[in-house]
C-alpha positions as CSV (number, residue, x, y, z in Angstrom):
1,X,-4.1,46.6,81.4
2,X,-1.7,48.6,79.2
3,X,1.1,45.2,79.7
4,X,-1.6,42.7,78.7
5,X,-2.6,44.6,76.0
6,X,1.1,45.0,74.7
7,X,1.6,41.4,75.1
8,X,-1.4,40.6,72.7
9,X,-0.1,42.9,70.0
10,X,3.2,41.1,70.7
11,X,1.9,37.8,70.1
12,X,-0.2,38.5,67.3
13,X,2.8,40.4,65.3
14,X,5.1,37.7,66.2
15,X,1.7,35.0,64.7
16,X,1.5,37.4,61.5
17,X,5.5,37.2,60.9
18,X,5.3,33.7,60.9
19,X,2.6,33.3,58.6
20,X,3.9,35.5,56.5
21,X,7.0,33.4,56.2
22,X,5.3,30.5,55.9
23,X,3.4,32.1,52.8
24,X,6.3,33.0,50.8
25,X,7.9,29.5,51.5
26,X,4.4,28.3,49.6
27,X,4.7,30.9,47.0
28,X,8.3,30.4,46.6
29,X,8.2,26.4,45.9
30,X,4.7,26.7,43.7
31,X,6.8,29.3,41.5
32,X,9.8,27.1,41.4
33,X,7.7,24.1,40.3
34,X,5.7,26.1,37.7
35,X,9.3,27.2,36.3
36,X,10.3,23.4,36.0
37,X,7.4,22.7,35.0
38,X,7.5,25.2,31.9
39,X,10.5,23.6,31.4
40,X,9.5,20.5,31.2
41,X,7.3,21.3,28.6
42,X,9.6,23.3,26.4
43,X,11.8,20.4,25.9
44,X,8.5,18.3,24.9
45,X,8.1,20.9,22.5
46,X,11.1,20.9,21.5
47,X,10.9,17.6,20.3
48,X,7.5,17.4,19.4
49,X,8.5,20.0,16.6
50,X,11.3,18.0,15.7
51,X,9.1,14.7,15.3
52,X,6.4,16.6,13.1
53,X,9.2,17.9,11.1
54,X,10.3,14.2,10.0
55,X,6.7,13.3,9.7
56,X,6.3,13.7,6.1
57,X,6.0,12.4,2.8
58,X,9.1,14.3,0.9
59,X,13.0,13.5,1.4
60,X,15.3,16.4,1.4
61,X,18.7,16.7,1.9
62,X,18.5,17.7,5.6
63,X,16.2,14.4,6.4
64,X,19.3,12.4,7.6
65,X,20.3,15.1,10.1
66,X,16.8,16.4,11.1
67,X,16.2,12.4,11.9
68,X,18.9,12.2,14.2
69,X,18.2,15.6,15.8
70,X,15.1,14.4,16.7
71,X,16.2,11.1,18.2
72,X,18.9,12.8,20.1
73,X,16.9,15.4,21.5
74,X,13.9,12.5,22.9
75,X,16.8,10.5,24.5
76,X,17.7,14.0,26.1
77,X,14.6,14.1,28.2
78,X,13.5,12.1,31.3
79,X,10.4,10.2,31.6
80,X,8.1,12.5,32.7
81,X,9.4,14.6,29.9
82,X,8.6,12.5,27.2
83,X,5.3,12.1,28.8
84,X,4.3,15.7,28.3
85,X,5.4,15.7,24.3
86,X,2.6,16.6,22.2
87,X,2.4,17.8,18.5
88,X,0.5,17.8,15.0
89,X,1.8,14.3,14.7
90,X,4.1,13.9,17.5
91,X,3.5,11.7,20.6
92,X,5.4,9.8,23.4
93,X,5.1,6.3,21.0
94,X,6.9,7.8,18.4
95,X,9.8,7.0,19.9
96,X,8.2,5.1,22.7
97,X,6.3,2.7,21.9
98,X,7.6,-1.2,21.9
99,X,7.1,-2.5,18.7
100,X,9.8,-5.5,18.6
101,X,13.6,-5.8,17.6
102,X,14.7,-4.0,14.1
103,X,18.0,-5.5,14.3
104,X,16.2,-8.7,13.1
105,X,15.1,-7.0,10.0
106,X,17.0,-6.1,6.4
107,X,16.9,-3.3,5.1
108,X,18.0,-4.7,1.9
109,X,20.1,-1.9,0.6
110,X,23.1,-3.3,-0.4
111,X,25.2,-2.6,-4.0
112,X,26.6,-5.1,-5.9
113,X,22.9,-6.3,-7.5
114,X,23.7,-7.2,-10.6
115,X,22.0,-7.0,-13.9
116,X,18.8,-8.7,-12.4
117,X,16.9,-7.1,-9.5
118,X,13.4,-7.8,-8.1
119,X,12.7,-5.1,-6.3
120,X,9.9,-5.5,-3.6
121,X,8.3,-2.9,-3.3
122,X,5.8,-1.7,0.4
123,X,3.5,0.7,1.6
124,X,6.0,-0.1,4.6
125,X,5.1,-0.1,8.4
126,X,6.9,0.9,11.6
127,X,6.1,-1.9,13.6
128,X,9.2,-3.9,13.6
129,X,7.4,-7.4,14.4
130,X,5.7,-6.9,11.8
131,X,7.5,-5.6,9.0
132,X,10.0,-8.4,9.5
133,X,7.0,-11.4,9.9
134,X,5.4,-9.7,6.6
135,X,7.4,-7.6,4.2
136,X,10.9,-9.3,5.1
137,X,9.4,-12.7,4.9
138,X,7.4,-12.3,1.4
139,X,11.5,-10.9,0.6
140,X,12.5,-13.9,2.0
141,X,10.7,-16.2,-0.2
142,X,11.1,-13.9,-3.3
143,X,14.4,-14.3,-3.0
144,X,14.3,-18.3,-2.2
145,X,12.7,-19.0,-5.3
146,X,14.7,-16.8,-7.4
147,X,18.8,-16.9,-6.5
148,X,19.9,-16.0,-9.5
149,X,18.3,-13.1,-9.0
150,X,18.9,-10.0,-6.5
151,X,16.0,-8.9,-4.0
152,X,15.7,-5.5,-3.0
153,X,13.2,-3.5,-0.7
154,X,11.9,0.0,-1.6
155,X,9.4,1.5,0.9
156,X,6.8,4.4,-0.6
157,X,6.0,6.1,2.6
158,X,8.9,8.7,3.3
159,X,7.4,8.5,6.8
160,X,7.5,6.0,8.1
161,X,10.8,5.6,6.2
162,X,11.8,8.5,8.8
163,X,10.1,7.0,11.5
164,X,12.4,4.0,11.6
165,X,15.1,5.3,10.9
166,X,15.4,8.3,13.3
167,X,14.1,5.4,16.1
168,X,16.0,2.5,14.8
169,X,19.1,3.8,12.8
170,X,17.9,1.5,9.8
171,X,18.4,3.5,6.7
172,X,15.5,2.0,3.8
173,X,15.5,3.3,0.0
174,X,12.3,5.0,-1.0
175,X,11.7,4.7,-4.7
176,X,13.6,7.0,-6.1
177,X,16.8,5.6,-4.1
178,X,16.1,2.4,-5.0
179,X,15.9,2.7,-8.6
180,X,18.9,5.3,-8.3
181,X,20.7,2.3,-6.7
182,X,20.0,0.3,-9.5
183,X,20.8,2.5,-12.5
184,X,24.3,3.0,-10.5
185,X,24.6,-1.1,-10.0
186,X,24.0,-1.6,-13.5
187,X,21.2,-3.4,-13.5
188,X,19.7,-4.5,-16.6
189,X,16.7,-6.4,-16.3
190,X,14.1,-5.0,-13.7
191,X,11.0,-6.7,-12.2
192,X,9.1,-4.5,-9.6
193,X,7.0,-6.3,-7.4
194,X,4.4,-4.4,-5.1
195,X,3.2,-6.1,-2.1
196,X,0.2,-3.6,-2.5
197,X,-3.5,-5.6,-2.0
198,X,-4.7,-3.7,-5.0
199,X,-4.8,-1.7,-8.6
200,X,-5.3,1.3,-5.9
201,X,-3.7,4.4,-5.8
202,X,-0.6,3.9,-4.5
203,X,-0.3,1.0,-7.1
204,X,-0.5,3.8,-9.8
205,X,2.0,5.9,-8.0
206,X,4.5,3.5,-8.2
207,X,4.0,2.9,-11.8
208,X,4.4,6.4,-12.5
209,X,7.5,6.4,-10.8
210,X,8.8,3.4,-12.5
211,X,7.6,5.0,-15.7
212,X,10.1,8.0,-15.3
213,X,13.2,5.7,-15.1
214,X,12.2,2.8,-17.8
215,X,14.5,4.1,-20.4
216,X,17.4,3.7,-17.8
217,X,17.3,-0.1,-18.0
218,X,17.4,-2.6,-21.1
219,X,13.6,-4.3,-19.4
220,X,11.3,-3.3,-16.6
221,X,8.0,-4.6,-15.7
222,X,5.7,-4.3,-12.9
223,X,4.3,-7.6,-11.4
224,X,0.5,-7.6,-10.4
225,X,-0.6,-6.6,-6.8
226,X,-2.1,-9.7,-4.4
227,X,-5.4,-9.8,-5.5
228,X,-4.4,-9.4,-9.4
229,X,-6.8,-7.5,-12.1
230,X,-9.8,-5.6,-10.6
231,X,-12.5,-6.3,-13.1
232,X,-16.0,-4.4,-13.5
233,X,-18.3,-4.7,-10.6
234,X,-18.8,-6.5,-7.1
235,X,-19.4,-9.9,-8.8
236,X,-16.0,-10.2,-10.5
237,X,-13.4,-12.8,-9.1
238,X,-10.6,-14.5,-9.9
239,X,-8.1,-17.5,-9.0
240,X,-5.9,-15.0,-7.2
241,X,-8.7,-13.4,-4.9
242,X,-9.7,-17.0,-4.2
243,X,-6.3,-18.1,-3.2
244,X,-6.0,-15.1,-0.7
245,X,-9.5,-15.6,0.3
246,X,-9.0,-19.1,1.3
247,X,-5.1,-18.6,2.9
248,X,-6.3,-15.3,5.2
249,X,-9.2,-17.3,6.7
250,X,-7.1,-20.7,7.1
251,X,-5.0,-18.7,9.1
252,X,-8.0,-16.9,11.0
253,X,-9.5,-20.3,12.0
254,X,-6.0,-21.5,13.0
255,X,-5.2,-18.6,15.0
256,X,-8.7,-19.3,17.1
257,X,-10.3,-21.5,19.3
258,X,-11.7,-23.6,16.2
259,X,-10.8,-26.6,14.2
260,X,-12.7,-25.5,11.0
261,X,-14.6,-22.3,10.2
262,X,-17.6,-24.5,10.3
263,X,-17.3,-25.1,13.6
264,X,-17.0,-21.4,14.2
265,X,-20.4,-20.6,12.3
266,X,-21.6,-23.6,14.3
267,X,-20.5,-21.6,17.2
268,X,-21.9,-18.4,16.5
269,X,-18.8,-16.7,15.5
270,X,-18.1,-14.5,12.3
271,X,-14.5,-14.0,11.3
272,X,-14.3,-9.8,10.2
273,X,-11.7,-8.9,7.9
274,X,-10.5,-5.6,8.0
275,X,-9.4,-4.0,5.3
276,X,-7.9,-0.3,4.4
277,X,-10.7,1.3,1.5
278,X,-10.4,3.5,-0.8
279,X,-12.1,6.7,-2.9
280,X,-9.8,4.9,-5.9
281,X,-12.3,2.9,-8.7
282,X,-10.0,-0.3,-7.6
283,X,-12.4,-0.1,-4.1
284,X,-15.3,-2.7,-5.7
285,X,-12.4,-5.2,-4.7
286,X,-13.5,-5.3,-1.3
287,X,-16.7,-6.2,-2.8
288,X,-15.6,-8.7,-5.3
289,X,-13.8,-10.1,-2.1
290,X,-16.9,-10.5,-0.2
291,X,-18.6,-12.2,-3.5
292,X,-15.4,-14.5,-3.2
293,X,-16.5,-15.4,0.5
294,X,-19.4,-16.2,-0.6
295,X,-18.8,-18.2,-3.3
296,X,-16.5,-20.1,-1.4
297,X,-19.5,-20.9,1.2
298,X,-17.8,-18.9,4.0
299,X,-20.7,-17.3,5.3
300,X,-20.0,-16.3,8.6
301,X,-16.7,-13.6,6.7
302,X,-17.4,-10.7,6.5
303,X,-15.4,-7.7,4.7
304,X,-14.7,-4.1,5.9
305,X,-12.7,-1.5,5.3
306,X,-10.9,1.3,8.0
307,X,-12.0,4.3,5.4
308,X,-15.5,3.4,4.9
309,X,-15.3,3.0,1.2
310,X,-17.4,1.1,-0.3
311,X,-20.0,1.9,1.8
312,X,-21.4,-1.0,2.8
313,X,-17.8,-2.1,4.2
314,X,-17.9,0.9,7.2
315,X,-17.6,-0.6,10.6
316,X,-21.1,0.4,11.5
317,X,-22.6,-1.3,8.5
318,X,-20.7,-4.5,8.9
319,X,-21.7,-4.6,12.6
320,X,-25.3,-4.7,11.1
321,X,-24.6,-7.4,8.8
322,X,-22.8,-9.3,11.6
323,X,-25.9,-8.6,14.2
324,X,-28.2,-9.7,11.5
325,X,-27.3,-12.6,10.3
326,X,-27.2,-14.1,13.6
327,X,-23.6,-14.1,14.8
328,X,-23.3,-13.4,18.9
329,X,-19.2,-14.0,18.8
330,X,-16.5,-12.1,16.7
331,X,-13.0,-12.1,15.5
332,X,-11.5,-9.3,13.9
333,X,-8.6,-10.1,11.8
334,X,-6.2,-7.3,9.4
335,X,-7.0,-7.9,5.5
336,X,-3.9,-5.8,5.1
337,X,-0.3,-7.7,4.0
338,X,1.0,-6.2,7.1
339,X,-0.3,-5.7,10.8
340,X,1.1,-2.5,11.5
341,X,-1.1,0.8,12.6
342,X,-4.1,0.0,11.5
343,X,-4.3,-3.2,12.6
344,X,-3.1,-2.2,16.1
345,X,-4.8,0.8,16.6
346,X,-8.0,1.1,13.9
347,X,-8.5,-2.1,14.7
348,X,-7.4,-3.6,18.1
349,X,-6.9,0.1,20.1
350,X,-8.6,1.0,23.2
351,X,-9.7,4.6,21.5
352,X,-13.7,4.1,21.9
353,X,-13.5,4.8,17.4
354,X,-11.6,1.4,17.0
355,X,-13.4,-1.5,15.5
356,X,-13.3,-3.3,18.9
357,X,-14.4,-0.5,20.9
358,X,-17.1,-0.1,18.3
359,X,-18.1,-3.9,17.8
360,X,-18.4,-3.9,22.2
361,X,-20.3,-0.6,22.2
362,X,-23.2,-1.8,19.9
363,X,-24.0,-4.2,22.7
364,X,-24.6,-7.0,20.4
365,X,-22.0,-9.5,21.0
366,X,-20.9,-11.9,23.6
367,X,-17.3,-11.0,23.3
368,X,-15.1,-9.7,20.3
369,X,-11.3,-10.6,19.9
370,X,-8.4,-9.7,17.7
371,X,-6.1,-11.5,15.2
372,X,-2.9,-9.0,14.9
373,X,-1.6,-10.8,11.8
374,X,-0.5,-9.7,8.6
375,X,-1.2,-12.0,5.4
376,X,2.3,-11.6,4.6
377,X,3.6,-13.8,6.6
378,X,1.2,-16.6,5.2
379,X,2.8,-19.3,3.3
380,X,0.2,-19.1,0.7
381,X,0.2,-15.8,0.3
382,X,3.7,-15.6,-0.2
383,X,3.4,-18.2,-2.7
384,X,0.7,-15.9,-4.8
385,X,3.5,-12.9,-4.8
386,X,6.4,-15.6,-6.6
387,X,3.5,-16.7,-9.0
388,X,3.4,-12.9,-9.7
389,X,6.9,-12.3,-10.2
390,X,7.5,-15.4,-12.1
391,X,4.6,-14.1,-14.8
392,X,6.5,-10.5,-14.7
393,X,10.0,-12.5,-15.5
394,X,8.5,-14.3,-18.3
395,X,6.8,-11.5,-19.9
396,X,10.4,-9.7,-20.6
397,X,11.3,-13.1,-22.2
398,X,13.7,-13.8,-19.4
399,X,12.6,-17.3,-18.0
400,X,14.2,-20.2,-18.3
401,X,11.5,-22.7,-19.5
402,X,9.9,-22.1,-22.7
403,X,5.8,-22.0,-22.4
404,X,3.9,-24.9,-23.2
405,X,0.9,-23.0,-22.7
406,X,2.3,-20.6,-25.6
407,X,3.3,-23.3,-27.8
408,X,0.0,-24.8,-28.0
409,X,-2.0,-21.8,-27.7
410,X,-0.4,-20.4,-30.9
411,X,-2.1,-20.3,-34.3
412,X,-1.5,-18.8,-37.4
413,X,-3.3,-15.5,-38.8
414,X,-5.6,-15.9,-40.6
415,X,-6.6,-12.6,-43.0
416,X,-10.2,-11.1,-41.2
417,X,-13.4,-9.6,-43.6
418,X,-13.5,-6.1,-43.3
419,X,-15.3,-5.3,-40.2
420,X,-14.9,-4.0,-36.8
421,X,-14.5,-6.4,-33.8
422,X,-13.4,-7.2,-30.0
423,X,-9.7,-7.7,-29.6
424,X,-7.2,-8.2,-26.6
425,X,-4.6,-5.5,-26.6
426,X,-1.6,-6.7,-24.6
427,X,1.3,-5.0,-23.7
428,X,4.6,-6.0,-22.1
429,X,4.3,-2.8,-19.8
430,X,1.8,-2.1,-16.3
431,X,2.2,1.4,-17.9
432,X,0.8,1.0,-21.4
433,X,-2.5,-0.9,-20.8
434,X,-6.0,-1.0,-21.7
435,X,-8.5,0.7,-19.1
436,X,-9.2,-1.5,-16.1
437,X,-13.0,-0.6,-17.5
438,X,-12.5,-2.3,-20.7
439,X,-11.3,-5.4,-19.3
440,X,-8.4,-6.0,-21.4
441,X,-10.7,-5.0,-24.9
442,X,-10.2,-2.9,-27.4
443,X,-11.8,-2.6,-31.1
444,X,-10.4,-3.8,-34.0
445,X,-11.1,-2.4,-37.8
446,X,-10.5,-4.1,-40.9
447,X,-10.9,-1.9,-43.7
448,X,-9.4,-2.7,-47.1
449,X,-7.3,-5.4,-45.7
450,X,-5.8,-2.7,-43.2
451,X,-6.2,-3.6,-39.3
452,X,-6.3,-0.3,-36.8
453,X,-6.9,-1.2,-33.1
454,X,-8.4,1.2,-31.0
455,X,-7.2,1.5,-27.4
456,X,-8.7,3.9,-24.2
457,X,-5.9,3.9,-21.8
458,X,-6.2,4.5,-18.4
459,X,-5.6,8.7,-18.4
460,X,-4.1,11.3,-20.3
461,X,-0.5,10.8,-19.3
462,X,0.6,9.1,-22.8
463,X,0.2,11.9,-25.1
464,X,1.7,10.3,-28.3
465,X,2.6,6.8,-29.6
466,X,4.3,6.0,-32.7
467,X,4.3,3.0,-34.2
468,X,7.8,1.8,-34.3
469,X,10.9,2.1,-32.0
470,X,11.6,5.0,-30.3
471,X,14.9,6.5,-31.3
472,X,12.6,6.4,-35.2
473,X,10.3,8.3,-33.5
474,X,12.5,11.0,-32.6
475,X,14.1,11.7,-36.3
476,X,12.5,14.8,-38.2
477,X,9.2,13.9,-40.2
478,X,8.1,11.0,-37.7
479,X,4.4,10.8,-38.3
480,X,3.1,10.7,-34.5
481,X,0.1,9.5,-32.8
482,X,-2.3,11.7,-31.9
483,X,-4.6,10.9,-28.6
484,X,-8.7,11.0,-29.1
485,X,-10.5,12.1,-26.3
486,X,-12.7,8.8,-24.7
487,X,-15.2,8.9,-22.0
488,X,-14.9,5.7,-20.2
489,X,-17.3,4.4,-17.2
490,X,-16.0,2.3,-14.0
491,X,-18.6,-0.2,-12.6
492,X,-19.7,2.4,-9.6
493,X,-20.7,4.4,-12.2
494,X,-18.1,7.1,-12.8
495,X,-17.1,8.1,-15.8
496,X,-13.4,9.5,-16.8
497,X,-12.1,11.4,-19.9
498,X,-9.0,9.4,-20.8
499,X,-7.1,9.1,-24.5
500,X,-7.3,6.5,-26.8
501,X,-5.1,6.0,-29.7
502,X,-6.0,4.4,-33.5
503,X,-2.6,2.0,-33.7
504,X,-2.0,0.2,-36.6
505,X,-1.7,-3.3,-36.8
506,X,0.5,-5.3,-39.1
507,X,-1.1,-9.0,-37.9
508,X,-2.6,-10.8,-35.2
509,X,-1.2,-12.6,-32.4
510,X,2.5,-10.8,-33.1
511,X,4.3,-8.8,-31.2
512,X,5.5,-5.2,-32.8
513,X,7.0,-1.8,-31.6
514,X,5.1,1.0,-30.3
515,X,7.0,3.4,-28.8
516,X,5.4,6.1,-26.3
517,X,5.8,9.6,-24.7
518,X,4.3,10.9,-21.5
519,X,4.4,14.6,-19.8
520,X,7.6,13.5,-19.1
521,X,8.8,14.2,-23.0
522,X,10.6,11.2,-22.7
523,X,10.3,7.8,-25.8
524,X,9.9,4.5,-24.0
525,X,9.9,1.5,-26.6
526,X,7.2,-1.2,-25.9
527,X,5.9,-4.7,-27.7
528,X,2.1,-4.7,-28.1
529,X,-0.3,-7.6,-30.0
530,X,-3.2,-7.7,-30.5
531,X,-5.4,-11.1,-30.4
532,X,-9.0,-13.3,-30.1
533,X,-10.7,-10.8,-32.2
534,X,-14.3,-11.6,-31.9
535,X,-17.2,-9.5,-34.8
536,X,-18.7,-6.8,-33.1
537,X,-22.9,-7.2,-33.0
């Protein structure tokens, strides 16, 4: 009994060393993998932290190092590395993600301009496909249609400057660089043309930009964005929203299933336009551009915008308006110059808040589908941009064909009755301008035989004029300018304090000197006139 019993307690020691070795194998490779694995994640980390520390909006001078740190240190991991990386703005597409071949692009940053630049100038994009099918191809046929001139590229978001160039290794100027580059080139004469949609935001960013290098060049003017002046409220149009309105839904219709956009109403289908929006005043040009559809009979488009703003362009609204009016079949196209992010993701991603997660969720159509095209790479709307830059070129005096419409539009001045009255006031500057509330207007007194125009601008940034040239302006005893304070009101009903100015005027339809000075405390010479004056009621 005593051997049986000693061979049990045998066994059952001999069971409870095995296991126990068996258990600390387990433990053993579980604590081995949870190291690698707390590896693995470090070195995401690692380069997520690098990745949010390029994703900005400011250039220093460690951005060219911190770029390629960042790129070296994602090539550094392995797959499931990458995977795992994770940050404020990091993610595995940063580096990632497919979006075509960059060596097909230009960077256009090359010396030797000359005295005569246009420089293009783009929100910019990432997406390589794109940005050379859009912003290289309205380049393209800037620079086609003007040889004698030099085409250059400025980008204003640092980045997705950053993001291209720590991915790609292709170096493009922000503004600053680019108008650095040109005072170094020598360039004398220079046209700015935005491929901005809009008199938006980011349209008076780059003005004021402009504005703080304007005394470096003998000429500089800023063309007009794609869709041209905003204009009051929803009902305003004009030639160049109509010419966009008709080239971006050509293209829809010719990138779908139908020969005509009839045939797609016919059909049941609505074409969607997606646009960006904006808090900025220049927003009611989404709704001028659905007045535009309109008036063009296009009744199955339909405008909206990514930010919701105006209202009544939010994806949810316009699914309503789609739903309502009848429409079981959708195509969602970009109303953005170029199809990069927000076209591909806002618009065409699989995230359940994208406009064709949305559009399939509301359960009201028979299927939805995507157009990921830019307008830039539309003929027609690369045709509106040279129309733009060929007004710009002629309004420093620098084309090569005189005016006809000039010639016969001229007349001589005739002396006014005392009185006050409706005037243009135009400038040769996108920086010296009459309120986009005004319309172009300002108010003209004739007292005496003495003309004074009055003129709101469009903020406070111009905080003296004289009326002269500049360099008089700055000799002791110059009689300055001073600003009045006017309340203006957009057509959404906002109202902004802004100055005005009481400039005199020595006749009508002449150009004469004003000089100004901004915050900056810098003179810029400028030629105003003033024109069609019309008695006030």
């Amino acid at each position: 009994m005593k051997r049986k019993t000693l061979k049990a307690l045998a066994a059952a020691l001999a069971m409870t060393t095995v296991f126990s070795m068996g258990s600390a194998n387990v433990f053993a490779e579980e604590t081995t993998e949870a190291a690698a694995s707390d590896e693995d994640q470090a070195a995401a980390d690692e380069v997520a932290a690098l990745i949010d520390a390029i994703y900005v909006q400011t250039r220093t001078d460690d951005t060219d190092a911190q770029c390629a740190a960042a790129k070296e240190a994602w090539d550094a991991l392995t797959d499931e590395q990458k995977e795992l990386v994770e940050g404020e703005n990091a993610d595995p597409d940063y580096f990632g993600r497919d979006t075509g071949d960059a060596s097909l692009d230009d960077a256009r940053n090359q010396d030797d301009i000359g005295e005569n630049e246009i420089l293009v100038v783009s929100f910019g994009t990432s997406f390589n496909d794109s940005r050379v099918e859009d912003i290289k191809a309205i380049e393209d046929a800037i620079a086609e249609a003007y040889p004698d001139w030099s085409v250059r590229r400025a980008f204003t978001a640092q980045i997705i400057i950053n993001h291209v160039q720590s991915r790609d290794g292709e170096a493009i100027d922000n503004m600053e660089q680019a108008l650095e580059r040109a005072v170094a080139n020598g360039v004398k004469n220079l046209v700015i043309q935005p491929t901005h949609l809009m008199h938006g935001a980011e349209y008076d960013e780059l003005v004021e930009a402009v504005e703080e290098y304007a005394d470096q060049f003998e000429s500089v003017t800023v063309a007009e964005p794609l869709l041209g002046e905003v204009g009051d409220d929803a009902t305003v149009i004009n030639e160049d929203k109509a010419a966009v309105a008709e080239a971006v839904v050509a293209a829809a219709v010719e990138s779908s299933a139908y020969d005509t956009l009839e045939a797609a109403a016919e059909d049941g289908t609505a074409i969607v336009l997606m646009g960006h929006g904006t808090s900025h005043t220049a927003k009611v040009s989404y709704s001028q551009m659905q007045t535009q559809m309109e008036e063009l009979g296009y009744e199955n488009v339909f405008i909206g915008t990514v930010e919701g703003e105006p209202e009544e362009t939010a994806c949810e609204a316009v699914i309503e308006s789609v739903y309502a009016a009848g429409y079981t079949k959708v195509i969602l196209r970009p109303l953005m110059v170029v199809a990069g992010d927000h076209a591909n993701n806002d618009m065409a991603g699989e995230d359940e808040d994208s406009w064709l997660s949305m559009f399939n969720a509301s359960g009201y159509f028979e299927s939805v589908d995507t157009q990921i095209e830019g307008m830039g790479r539309i003929e027609a709307v690369q045709e509106l941009y040279i129309e733009h830059t060929a007004a710009a070129i002629e309004s420093l005096g620098l084309s090569d064909s005189e005016s006809a419409d000039d010639t016969e539009d001229a007349t001589e001045t005739a002396a006014l009755a005392d009185g006050v009255y409706t005037v243009d006031f135009d400038t040769d500057s996108s920086m010296f301008h009459v309120n986009e509330a005004l319309d172009g207007k300002a108010t003209l007194t004739v007292e005496n035989g003495e003309m004074t125009v009055h003129v709101s601008l469009v903020s406070q940034s111009i905080v003296n004029l004289y009326y002269g040239l500049a360099a008089d302006a700055e000799t002791e005893g110059a009689v300055l300018l001073e600003p009045t304070i006017d309340t203006v009101t957009y057509s959404d009903g906002t109202t902004e304090e802004v100055y005005g100015f009481d400039i005199p005027v020595p006749a009508l339809d002449e150009e004469y000197d004003v000089a100004l000075i901004g915050t900056k405390g810098v003179w810029y010479d400028h030629k105003v006139s003033v024109s069609n004056p019309v008695a006030a009621e």
